[in-house]
N, C-alpha and C positions, 0 to 999 in steps of 0.2 A: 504494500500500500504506500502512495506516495506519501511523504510528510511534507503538505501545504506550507504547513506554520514552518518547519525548522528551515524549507527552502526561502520564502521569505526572509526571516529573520538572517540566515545566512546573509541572502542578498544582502538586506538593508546593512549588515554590519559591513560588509567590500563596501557598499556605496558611501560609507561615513566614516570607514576605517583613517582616513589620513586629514581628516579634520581636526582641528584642535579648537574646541567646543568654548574655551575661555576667549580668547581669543575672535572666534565668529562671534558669541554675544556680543560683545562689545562693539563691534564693526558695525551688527546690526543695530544696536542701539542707537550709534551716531548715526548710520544711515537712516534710520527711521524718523528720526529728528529732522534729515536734510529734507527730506522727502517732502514732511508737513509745512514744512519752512517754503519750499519750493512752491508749494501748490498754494501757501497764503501770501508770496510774491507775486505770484501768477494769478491769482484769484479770476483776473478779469475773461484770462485765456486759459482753459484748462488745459492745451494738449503737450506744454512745456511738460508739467506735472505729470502728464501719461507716458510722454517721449524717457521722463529722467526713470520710471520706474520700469521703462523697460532696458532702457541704459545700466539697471540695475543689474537686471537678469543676465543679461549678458556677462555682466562683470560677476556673478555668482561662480555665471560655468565656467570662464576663465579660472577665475579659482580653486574651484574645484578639479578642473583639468592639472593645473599646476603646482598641488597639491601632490598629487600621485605622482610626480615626477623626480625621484631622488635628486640630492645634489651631484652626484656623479652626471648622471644628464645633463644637470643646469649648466655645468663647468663646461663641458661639450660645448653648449651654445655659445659662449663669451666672445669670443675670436667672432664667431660668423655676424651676430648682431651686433658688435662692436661696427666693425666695418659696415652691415648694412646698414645702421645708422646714421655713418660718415657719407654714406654715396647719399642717401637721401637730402642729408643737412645740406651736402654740395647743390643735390640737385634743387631744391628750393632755392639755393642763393642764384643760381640761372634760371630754374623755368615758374619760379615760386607763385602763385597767385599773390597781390598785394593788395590786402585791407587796411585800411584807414592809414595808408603810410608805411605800412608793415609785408613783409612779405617771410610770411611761416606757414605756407600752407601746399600741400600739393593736390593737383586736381586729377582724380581715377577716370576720369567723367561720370561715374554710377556715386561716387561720394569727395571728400577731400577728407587727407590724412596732416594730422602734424605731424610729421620726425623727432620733435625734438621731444616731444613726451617720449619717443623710444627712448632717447639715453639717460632717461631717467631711472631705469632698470642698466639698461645697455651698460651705462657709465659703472656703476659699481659692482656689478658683475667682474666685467673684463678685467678692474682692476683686483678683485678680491683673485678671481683666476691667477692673474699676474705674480700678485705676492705669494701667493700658495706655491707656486713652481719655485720661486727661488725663496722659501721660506728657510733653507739647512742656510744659503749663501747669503742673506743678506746684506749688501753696503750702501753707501748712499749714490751710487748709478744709479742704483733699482728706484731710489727716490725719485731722481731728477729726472727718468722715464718714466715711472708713472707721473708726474708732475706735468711732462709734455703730453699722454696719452690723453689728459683731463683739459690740458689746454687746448686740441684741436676742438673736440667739441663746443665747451664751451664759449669758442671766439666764434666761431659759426653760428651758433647763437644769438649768443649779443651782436653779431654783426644783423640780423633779418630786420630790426633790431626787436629784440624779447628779451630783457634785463632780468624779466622775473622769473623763467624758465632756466635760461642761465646760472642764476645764482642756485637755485635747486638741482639743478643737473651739478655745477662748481661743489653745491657744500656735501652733495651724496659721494664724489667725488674724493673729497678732502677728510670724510668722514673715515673711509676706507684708510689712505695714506696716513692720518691719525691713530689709526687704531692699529696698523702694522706696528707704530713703535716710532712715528717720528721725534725726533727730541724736540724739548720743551724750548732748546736754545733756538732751533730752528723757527720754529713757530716764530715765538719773541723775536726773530729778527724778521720775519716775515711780516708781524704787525707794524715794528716802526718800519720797514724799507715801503710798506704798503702809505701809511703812516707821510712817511717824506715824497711821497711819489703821488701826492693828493692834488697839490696844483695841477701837475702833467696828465694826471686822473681827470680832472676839470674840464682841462682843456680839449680832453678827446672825445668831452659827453655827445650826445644828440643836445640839441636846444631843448626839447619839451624832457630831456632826463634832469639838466640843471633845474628847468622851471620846475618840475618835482621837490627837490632838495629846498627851493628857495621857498616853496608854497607851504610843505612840513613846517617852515621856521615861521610864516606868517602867514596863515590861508587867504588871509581877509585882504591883502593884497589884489586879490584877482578874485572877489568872490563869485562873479558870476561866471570863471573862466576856469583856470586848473587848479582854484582853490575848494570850490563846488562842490566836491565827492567828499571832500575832508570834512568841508561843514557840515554837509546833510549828512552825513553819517553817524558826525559825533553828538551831532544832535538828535537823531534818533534815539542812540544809544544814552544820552542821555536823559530823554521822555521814556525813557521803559523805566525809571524810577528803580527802588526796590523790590517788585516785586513784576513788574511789566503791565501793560499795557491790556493785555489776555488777547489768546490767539483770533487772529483773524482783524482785530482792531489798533492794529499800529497805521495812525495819522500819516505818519512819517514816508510809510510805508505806500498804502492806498490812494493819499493825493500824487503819487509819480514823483516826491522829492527827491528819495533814494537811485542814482545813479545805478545799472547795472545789479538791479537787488537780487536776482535769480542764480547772479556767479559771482562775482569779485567781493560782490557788500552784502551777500547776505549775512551776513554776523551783523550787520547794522538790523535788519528786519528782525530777528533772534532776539537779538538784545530788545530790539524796540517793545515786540510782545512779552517777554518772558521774562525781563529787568536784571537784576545783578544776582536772585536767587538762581535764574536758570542760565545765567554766564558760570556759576561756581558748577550747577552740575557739568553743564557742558564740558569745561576744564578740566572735570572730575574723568568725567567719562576718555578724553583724551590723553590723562597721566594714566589710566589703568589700562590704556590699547599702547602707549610708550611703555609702561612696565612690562607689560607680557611679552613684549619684543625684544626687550632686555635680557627677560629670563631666559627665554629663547634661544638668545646670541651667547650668553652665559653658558647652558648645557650643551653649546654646540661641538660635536666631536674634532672638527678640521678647523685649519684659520679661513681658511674658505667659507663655509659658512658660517664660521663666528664674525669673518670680516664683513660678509653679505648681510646678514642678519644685523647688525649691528647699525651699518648703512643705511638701510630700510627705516628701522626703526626709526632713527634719528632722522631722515627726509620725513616725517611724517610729522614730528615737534617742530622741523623748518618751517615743512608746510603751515601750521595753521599758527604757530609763533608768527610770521609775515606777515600774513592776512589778515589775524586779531589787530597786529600792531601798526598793518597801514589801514584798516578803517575804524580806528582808535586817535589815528592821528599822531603816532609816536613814531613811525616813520612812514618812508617814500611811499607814493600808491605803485608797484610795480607788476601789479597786474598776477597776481598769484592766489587759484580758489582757494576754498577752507575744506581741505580734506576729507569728504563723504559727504560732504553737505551742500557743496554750489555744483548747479547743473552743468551737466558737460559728460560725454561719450567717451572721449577719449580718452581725461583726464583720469576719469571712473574706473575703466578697464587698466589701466595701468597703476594706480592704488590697487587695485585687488587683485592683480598680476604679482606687488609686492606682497601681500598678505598670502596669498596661495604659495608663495618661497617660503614667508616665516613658515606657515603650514608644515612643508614638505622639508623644511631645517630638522623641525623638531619631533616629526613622525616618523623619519627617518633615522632618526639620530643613530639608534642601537646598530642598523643596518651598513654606518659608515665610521664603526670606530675601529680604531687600526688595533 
């Protein structure tokens, strides 16, 4: 007689076997936040709200797929996505669609892709790859090629120009070379050389990048211009009071002041409904998805993925560190979402591209200890 149940249950346990259930909560919690957030930015048009929660699902199976994929495979990839990366980054800089001044985008004709969200993964991959191979030999060559590996992308970047993609691609980057071992002297001279090298810095900006920096120092300068997003934000966030506004009724929100509320500012719509009690869960909920990726990188058997994992982890604190603090008005607007919770496809599938690696770090662990 067949056994129903025990085939089932069998199944179900392969189908959820390399999940880490601490971990998905959490993901989902802040997702499920972005979501409601999404659809009270959206209120007017529902199909943004329908579009991100299928954006969702996609980014589930993604996960889920790359989950099940040991790090022995992931390493395999490094080299190949590295490089397709770079052909993409190049190709955008010749055949790139340009929006609003900007050119990041490539066109399938059935869709357009960004590239540079790939080396967002791409980037710290290759380099965890890189150091694991010469992990017995280390000197500081290894440094100053990885150091170049991270600066081809990156200039490619900031060159479309995307300052804020750049920098998250640069810090998952630097996260990696950090955590190999670099000395603390190095660093310190790399802050003041960075430090003395601030005029020269200046002078290479785009215009509307300085106008950023000048606007952070005084928005009210240009209120009606690239001071705008600063103000209406902070001042939503400041109408959510202690306790908020309650869903669906941020002012700030619904008369169309909030700039961009559906991706860059939603943390202003958040804030504006949910006040400073549902800023601390929020916060709450993104130190307990940075802890668990810690513990993760922690238990990890290889420096490979303790490099990878560790990486991850920390682009995920850049992430919504950025974005808190440029629609808080504590720094530049540079165009960076809040990690699981502003609309966007791309962005999506590639956060949970990195969560599907924590996944398969630490499900795999026993699988890759020497």
């Amino acid at each position: 007689m067949i056994d129903i149940a025990g085939t089932l249950r069998r199944g179900w346990q392969q189908l959820i076997a390399h999940i880490d259930f601490p971990l998905f909560f959490i993901t989902l919690a802040i997702m499920s936040v972005g979501l409601a957030t999404v659809n009270s930015a959206t209120w007017d048009s529902n199909h943004r709200m329908l579009s991100q929660a299928g954006n969702m699902g996609i980014a589930l199976v993604v996960m889920w797929f790359v989950s099940r994929l040991p790090p022995q495979k992931l390493m395999s990839y490094a080299i190949p996505l590295y490089i397709i990366g770079i052909i993409l980054l190049v190709c955008v800089f010749l055949f790139g669609i340009k929006v609003n001044g900007a050119k990041r985008w490539l066109s399938l004709g059935f869709t357009r892709i960004q590239p540079s969200e790939i080396m967002k993964i791409a980037m710290p991959l290759m380099l965890a790859w890189y150091f694991q191979k010469y992990e017995a030999t280390l000197k500081v060559k290894h440094y100053i090629v990885a150091a170049l590996l991270l600066f081809i992308p990156f200039a490619l970047i900031a060159k479309q120009p995307d300052l804020g993609t750049a920098l998250l691609v640069g810090s998952a980057g630097f996260y990696v070379i950090f955590f190999a071992g670099l000395p603390w002297k190095v660093i310190l001279g790399l802050v003041a050389a960075g430090g003395a090298a601030a005029p020269l810095l200046w002078g290479m900006m785009h215009d509307y990048q300085r106008k950023r920096i000048m606007t952070l120092i005084d928005p009210t300068t240009d209120p009606l211009g690239s001071g705008y997003h600063i103000i209406q934000s902070t001042i939503a966030i400041g109408s959510g009071g202690a306790i908020g506004k309650g869903y669906l009724n941020g002012t700030q929100t619904h008369l169309e002041f909030i700039p961009e509320k559906h991706t860059d500012f939603i943390f202003a719509v958040y804030s504006e409904e949910w006040g400073l009690v549902g800023n601390v869960v929020l916060v709450f909920l993104y130190t307990l998805l940075i802890g668990r990726g810690l513990i993760i990188a922690s238990g990890a058997p290889t420096l490979f993925s303790r490099l990878l994992a560790g990486a991850i982890t920390l682009g995920f604190f850049t992430y919504a560190f950025i974005n808190m603090g440029m629609v808080s008005g504590i720094l530049p607007v540079v165009g960076v979402p809040l990690p699981f919770m502003s609309y966007g496809g791309t962005a999506l599938v590639t956060l949970f591209l990195g969560i599907g690696i924590l996944m398969s770090i630490h499900t795999h662990r026993m699988l890759v200890k020497k």
